[in-house]
C-alpha positions in Angstrom: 103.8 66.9 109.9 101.8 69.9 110.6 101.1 72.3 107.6 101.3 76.3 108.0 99.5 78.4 105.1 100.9 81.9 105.6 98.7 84.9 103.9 99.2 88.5 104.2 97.0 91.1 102.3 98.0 95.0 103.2 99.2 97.3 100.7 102.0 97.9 102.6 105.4 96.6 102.4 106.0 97.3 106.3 103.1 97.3 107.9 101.6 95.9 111.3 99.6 93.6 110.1 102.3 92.1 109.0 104.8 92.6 111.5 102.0 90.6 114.1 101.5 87.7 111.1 105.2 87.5 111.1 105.8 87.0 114.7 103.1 84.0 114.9 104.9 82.6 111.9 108.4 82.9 113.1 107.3 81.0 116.5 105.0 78.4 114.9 108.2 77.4 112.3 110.4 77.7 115.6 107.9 75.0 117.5 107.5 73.1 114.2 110.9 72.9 112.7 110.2 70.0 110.5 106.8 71.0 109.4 105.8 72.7 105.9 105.7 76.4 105.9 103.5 77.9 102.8 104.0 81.7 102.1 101.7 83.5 100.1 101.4 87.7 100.1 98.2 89.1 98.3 98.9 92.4 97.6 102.2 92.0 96.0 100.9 89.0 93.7 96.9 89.8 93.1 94.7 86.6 93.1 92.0 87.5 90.2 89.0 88.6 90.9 86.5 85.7 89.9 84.9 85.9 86.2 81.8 84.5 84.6 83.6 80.8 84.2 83.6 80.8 87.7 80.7 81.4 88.5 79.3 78.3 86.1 81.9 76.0 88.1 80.4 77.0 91.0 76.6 76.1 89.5 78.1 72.7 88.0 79.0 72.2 92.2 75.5 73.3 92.9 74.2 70.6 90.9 75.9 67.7 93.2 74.8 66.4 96.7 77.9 67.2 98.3 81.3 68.6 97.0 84.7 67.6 97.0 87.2 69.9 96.9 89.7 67.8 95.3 87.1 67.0 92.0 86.1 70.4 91.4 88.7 70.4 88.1 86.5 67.6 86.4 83.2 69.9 86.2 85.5 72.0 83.7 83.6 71.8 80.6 84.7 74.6 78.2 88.2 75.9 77.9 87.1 78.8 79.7 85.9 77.1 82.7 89.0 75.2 82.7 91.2 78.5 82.6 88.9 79.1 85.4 89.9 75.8 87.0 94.0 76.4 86.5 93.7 80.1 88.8 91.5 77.9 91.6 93.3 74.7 91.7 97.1 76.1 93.1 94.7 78.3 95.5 92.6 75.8 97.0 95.5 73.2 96.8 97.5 75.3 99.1 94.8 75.6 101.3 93.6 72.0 101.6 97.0 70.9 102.5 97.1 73.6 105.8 96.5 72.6 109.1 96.5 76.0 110.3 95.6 79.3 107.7 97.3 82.4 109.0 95.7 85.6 107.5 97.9 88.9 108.4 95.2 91.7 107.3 94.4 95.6 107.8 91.0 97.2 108.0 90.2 99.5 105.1 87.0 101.2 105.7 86.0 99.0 108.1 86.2 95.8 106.4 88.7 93.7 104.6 91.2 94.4 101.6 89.9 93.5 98.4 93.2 91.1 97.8 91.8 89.2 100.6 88.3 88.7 99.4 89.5 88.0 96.0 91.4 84.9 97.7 88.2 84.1 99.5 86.2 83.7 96.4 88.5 81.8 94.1 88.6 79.3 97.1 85.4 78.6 98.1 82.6 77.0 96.9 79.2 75.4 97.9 79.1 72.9 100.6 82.6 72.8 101.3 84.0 71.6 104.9 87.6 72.6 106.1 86.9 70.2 108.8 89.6 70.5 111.6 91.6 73.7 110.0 92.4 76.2 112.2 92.5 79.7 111.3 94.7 82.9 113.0 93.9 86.4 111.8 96.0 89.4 112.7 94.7 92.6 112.5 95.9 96.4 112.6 92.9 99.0 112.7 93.3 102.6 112.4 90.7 103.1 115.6 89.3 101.1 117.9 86.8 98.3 117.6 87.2 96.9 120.7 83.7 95.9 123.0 82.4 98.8 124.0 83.9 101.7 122.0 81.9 103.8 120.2 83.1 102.1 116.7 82.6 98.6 118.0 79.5 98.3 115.8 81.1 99.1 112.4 83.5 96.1 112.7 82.9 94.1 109.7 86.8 92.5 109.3 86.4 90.5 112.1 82.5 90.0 112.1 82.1 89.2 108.5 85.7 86.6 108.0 84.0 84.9 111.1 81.2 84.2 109.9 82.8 83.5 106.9 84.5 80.6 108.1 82.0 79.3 110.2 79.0 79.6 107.1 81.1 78.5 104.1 84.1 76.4 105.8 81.9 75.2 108.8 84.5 75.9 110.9 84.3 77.3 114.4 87.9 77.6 115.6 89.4 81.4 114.2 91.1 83.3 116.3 91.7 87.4 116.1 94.7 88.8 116.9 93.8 93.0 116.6 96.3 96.0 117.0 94.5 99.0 117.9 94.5 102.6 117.0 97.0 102.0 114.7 96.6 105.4 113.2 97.7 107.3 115.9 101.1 106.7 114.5 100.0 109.3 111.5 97.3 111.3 112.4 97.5 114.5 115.1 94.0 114.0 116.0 94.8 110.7 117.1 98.4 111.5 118.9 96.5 112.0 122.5 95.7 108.0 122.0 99.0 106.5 121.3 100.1 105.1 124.8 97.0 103.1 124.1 97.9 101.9 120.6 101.5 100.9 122.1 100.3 99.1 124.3 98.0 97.3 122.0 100.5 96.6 119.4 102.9 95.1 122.3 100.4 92.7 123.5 99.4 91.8 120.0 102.8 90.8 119.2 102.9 88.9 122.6 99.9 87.0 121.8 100.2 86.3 118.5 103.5 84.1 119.8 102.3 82.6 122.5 99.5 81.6 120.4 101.8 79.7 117.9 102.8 77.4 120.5 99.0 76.0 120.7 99.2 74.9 117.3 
């Protein structure tokens, strides 16, 4: 039974981010009727940002030859390190149980909410595979970052949660999902440019469910 971890991070309640993480959900539960769908939204319940009992479970893990993610709660050793422990272990349980991680996510000055990077930290930790996981992220940017535009440079919400997940989750297989130009919807400067966000959000949504029927 495959295993779908749902996460969405924009501060809006309708937003399209959302909307394209939606769609890729809705057709992967469609295709998998029987498998276990996982829902959690960032923005509306906050993950913590990591504190200094962290931190030591994370040097405690830096201490071993390899680390397994499953043992991390017996390196508690004080009763903060173990308060530490109780905010990680629902976190990283959720995700080790995932076949496929679907992150629904905006760009805020070019780069990634701070809901989602708090999520990031509380789950990883040194040396630690995903192995075969796949991950989906669908994206809505205010301009373009597409090849080739004169922006494409400043994209660090794709560029950095790739690397991400290749460097700390050693794993290669994360797929982008990206609605241009979204702010063309609000801004005047950017209403000459709006054909072209359509059309970007329309094929966004198309892709993001045909993709769900590859996994």
């Amino acid at each position: 039974m495959s295993t779908l971890l749902h996460l969405d991070a924009s501060a809006r309640r309708r937003s399209i981010s959302r909307e394209l993480s939606a769609a890729f959900a809705g057709a992967w539960r469609a295709r998998n009727p029987d498998g276990d769908y996982r829902y959690r939204d960032l923005a509306a319940d906050p993950v913590p940002f990591i504190g200094e009992a962290w931190t030591e479970l994370c040097d405690a893990v830096l201490a071993l030859p390899s680390t397994d993610p499953e043992r991390l709660g017996e390196l508690a050793r004080t009763p903060e390190q173990a308060a530490a422990w109780e905010i990680v272990r629902p976190l990283l349980a959720e995700l080790l149980a995932a076949d496929v991680i679907l992150i629904g996510t905006p760009m805020y000055n070019y780069s990634i909410p701070a809901s989602l990077k708090a999520w990031l930290d509380q789950v990883t930790f040194p040396r630690m595979s995903l192995g075969e996981r796949r991950f989906v992220v669908t994206t809505a940017r205010g301009g373009t970052y597409a090849p080739g535009a004169p922006k494409a440079a400043y994209d660090y919400q794709e560029r950095f949660m790739r690397d991400f997940f290749a460097g700390h989750f050693a794993v290669s297989d994360t797929v982008f999902v990206h609605a241009e130009l979204a702010n063309s919807r609000q801004d005047p400067a950017l209403a000459h440019r709006r054909a072209e966000h359509d059309a970007s959000y329309t094929l966004a949504l198309a892709t993001a469910r045909d993709l769900a029927e590859e996994y």
